[in-house]
TORLUM-19288 format. One record per residue (C-alpha): chain; residue number from 1; residue in one letter; x, y negated, z negated. Coordinates in steps of 0.05 Angstrom, whole numbers, plus 5000, padded with zeros to 4 digits. Example, Ala and Ser with C-alpha at 12.3 -4.5 7.8 and 13.67 -1.06 7.14 Angstrom:
! residues 2
> chain; n; res; east; north; up
> A; 1; A; 5246; 5090; 4844
> A; 2; S; 5273; 5021; 4857
END
This chain:
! residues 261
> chain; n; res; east; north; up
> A; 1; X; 5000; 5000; 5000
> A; 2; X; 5048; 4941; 4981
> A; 3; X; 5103; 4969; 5039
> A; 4; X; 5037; 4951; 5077
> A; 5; X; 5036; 4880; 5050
> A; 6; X; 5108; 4874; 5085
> A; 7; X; 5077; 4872; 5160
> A; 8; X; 5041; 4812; 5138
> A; 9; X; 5117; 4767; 5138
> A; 10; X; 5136; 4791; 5203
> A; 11; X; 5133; 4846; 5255
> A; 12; X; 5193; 4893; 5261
> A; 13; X; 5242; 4883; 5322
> A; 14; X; 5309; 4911; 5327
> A; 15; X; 5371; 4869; 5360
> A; 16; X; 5426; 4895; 5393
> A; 17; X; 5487; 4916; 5354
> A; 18; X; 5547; 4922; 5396
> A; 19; X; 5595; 4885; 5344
> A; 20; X; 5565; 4934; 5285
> A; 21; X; 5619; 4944; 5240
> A; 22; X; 5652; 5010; 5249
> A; 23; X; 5663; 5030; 5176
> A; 24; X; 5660; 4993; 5116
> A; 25; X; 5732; 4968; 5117
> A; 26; X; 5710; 4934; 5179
> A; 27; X; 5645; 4901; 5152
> A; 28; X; 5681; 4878; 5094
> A; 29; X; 5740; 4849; 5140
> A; 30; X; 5680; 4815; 5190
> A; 31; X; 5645; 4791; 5127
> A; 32; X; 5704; 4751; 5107
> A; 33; X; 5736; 4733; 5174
> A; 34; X; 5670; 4715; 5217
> A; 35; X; 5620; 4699; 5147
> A; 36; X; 5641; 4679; 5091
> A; 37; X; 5713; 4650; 5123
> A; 38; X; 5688; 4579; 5088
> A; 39; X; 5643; 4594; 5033
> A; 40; X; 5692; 4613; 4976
> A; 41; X; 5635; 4612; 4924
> A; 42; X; 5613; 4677; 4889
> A; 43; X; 5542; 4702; 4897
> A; 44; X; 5518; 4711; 4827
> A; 45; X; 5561; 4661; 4783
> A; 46; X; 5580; 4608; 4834
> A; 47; X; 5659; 4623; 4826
> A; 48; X; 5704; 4584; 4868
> A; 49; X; 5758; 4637; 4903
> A; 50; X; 5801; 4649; 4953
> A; 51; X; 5808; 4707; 4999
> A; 52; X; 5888; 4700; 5000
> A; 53; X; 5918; 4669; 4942
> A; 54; X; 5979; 4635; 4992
> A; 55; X; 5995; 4590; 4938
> A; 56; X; 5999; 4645; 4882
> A; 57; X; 5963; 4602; 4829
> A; 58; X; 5969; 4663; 4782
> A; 59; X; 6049; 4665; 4796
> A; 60; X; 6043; 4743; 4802
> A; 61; X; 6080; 4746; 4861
> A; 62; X; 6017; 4766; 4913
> A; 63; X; 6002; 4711; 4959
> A; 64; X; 5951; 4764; 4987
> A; 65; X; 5896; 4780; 4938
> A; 66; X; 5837; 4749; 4929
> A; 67; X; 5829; 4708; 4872
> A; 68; X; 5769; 4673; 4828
> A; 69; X; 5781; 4613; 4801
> A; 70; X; 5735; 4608; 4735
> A; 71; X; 5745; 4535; 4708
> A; 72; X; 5679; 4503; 4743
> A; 73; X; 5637; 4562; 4744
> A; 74; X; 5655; 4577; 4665
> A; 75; X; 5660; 4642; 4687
> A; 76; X; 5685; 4690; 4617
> A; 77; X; 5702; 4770; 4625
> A; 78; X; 5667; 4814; 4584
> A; 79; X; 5723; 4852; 4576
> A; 80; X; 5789; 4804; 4587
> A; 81; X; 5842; 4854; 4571
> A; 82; X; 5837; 4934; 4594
> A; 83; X; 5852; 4997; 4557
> A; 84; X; 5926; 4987; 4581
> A; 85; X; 5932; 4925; 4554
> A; 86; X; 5935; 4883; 4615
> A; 87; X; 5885; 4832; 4640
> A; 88; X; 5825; 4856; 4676
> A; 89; X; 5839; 4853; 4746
> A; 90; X; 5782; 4852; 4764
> A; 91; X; 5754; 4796; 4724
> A; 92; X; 5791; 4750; 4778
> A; 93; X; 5785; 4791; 4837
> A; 94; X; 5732; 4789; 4893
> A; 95; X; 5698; 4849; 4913
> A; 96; X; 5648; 4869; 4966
> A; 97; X; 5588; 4876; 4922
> A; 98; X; 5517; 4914; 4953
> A; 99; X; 5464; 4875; 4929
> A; 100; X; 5420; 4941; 4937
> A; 101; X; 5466; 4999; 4910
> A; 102; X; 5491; 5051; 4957
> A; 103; X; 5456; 5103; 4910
> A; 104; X; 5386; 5075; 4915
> A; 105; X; 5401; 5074; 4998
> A; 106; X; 5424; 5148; 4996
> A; 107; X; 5424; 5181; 4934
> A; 108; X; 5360; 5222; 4952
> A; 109; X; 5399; 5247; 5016
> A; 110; X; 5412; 5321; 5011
> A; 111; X; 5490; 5304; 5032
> A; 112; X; 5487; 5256; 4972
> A; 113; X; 5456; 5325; 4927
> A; 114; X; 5494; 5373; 4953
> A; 115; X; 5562; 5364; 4999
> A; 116; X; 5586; 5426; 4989
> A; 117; X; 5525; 5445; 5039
> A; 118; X; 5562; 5406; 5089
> A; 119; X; 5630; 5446; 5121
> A; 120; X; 5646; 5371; 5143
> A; 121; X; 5655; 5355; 5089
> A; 122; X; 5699; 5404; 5063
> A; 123; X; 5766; 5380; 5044
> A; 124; X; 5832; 5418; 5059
> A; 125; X; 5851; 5434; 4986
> A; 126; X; 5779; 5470; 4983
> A; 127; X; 5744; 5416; 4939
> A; 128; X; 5680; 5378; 4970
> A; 129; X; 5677; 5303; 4980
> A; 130; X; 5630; 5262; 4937
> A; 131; X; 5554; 5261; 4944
> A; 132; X; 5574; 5187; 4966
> A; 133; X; 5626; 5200; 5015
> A; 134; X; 5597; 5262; 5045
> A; 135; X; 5537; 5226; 5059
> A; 136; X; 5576; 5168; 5086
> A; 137; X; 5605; 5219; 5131
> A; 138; X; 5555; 5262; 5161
> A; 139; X; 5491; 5211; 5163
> A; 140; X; 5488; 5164; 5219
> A; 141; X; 5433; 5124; 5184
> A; 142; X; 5462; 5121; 5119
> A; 143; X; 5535; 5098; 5146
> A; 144; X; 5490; 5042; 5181
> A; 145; X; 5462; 5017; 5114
> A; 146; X; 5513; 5024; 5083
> A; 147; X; 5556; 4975; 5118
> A; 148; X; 5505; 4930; 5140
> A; 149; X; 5538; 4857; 5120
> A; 150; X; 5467; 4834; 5111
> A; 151; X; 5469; 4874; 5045
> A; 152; X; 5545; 4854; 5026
> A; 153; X; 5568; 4784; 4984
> A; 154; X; 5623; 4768; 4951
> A; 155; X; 5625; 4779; 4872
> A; 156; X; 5667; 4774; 4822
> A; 157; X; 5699; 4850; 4808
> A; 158; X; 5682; 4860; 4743
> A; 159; X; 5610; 4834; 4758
> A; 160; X; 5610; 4890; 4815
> A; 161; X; 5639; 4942; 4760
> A; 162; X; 5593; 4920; 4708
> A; 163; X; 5523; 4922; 4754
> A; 164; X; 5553; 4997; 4780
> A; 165; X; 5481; 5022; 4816
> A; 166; X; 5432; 5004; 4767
> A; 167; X; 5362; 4964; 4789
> A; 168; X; 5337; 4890; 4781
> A; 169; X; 5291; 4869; 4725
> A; 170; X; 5268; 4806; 4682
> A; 171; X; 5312; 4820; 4618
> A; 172; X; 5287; 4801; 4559
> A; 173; X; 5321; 4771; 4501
> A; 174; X; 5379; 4758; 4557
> A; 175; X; 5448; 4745; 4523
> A; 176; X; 5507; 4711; 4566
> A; 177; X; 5565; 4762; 4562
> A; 178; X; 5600; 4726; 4627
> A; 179; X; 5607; 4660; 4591
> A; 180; X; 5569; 4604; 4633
> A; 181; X; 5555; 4660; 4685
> A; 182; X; 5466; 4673; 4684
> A; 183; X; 5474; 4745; 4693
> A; 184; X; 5461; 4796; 4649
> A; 185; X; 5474; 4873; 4650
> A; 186; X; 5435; 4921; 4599
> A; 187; X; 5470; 4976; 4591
> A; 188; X; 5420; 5009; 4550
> A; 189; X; 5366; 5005; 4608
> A; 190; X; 5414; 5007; 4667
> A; 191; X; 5386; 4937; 4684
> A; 192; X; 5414; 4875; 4712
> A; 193; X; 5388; 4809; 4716
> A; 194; X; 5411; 4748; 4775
> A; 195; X; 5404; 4677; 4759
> A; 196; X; 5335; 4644; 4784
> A; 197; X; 5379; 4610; 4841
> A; 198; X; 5394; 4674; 4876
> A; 199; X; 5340; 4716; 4851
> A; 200; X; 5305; 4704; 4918
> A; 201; X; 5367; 4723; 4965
> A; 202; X; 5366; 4785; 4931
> A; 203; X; 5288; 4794; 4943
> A; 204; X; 5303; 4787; 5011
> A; 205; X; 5356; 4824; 5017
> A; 206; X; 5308; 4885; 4988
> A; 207; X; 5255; 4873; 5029
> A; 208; X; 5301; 4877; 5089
> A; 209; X; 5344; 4943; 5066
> A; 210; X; 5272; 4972; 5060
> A; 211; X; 5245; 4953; 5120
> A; 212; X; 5303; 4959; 5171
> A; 213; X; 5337; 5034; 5139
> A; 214; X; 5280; 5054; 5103
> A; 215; X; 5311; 5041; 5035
> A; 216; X; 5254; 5075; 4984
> A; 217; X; 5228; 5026; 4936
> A; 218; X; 5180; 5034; 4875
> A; 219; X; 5122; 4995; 4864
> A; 220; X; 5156; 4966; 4806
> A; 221; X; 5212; 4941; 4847
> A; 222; X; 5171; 4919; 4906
> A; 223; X; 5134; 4874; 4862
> A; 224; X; 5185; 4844; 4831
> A; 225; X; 5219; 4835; 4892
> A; 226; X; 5158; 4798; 4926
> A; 227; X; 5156; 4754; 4860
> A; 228; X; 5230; 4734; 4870
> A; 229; X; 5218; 4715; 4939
> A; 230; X; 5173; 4669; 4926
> A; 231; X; 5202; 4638; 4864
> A; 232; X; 5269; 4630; 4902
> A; 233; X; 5256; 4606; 4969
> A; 234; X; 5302; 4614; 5020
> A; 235; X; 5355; 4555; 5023
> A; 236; X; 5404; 4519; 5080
> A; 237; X; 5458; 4565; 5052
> A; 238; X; 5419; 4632; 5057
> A; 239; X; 5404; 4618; 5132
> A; 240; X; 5475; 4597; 5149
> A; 241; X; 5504; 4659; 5123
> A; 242; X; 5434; 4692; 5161
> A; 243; X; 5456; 4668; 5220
> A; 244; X; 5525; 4688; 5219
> A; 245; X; 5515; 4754; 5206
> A; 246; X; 5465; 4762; 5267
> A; 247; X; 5517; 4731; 5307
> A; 248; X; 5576; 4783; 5272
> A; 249; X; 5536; 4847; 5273
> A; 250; X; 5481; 4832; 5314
> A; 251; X; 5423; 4843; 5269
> A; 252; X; 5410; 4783; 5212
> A; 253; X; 5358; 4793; 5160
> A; 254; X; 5281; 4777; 5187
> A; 255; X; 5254; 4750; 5117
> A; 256; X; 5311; 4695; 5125
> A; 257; X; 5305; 4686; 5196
> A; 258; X; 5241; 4673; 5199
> A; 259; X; 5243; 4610; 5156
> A; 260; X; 5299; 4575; 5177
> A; 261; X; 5292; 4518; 5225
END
């Protein structure tokens, strides 16, 4: 019924995909080099970065990581040092985050269940691949969704960490364990919680993982994702990146095309 109320926003077309990327080291090198090239803001906190630190602000010697830069966004790890007693790397690190988790993409597949049903994939040393990679390997349509940009933004690592695959909800009694950063993880629900000010982007994002690879939603989820859309409407940033991707990939997300100008 409420996959039903989708068809009312727009009617389904597909666009041609000739520069689809070819595996996900190649979406995440077109998302930087051909997207996100001069946005160096994070998604969920609003982090400055940079893709390669040149300058090596951090004076670690790599002039080639990527690296966050918390002062304006007040960005604060959770956890600032690691069990070896170094600082979190990926506290000030960007990583590819999917805003819908692989899991809920293709966790139900059968190559997710059970790889070692699959010969291919079968590894040399007689061990089986993950559920993850074995699916990645052997389904068409879940390597497709998997590395569709449209579902990829830049986050700060631990954030990525931190969010692992768990699902979207309204968290109550919210605490700020990221500092300034309005996003919350509850570990004791396996929830996580966006600021208002993106809470749409991710709606959309949903609604177009659902409709485009068939990305199994509960009624729950759908609900709340049709709330977010409309408290978060879609913005001059949202359609930029939109339209970037569509030009990248050659397939942009519907629910933002259709309301930019």
């Amino acid at each position: 019924m409420l996959k039903a109320i989708l068809l009312i926003f727009l009617s389904y077309s597909v666009a041609a995909n000739a520069d689809y990327p070819t595996s996900f080291s190649n979406a995440k090198t077109k998302a930087e080099k051909e997207v996100y090239f001069d946005q160096h803001s994070t998604f969920y906190c609003g982090c400055d970065f940079v893709f390669d630190d040149k300058l090596d602000f951090d004076n670690d010697g790599d002039t080639k990581e990527s690296l966050v830069n918390p002062e304006k966004c007040g960005y604060k790890p959770r956890i600032p040092i690691s069990s070896s007693g170094k600082p979190n790397a990926r506290a000030s690190r960007i990583e590819w985050e999917h805003v819908m988790p692989a899991q809920l993409i293709g966790g139900h597949l059968d190559e997710w269940q059970n790889p070692e049903h699959y010969a291919a994939c079968k590894k040399s040393n007689g061990t089986f691949l993950s559920g993850r990679e074995c699916a990645y390997k052997v389904n068409e349509a879940f390597r497709k969704a998997h590395d569709d940009m449209n579902n990829l933004v830049p986050a700060v690592g631990e954030l990525n960490g931190d969010r692992s695959n768990f699902q979207y909800a309204n968290i109550a009694r919210e605490s700020r364990a990221y500092g300034a950063c309005d996003f919350e993880v509850d570990f004791q629900t396996d929830t996580a919680e966006p600021a208002d000010s993106v809470k749409g982007n991710v709606a959309r994002i949903y609604l177009h993982m659902m409709q485009t690879h068939d990305a199994n939603l509960d009624t729950n989820t759908l609900s709340l994702m049709l709330v977010w859309d409309r408290l978060d409407p879609v913005d001059k940033f949202e359609c930029l990146i939109n339209d970037r991707i569509q030009n990248s990939q050659g397939t942009g997300n519907q629910f933002v095309s259709n309301r930019c100008n």
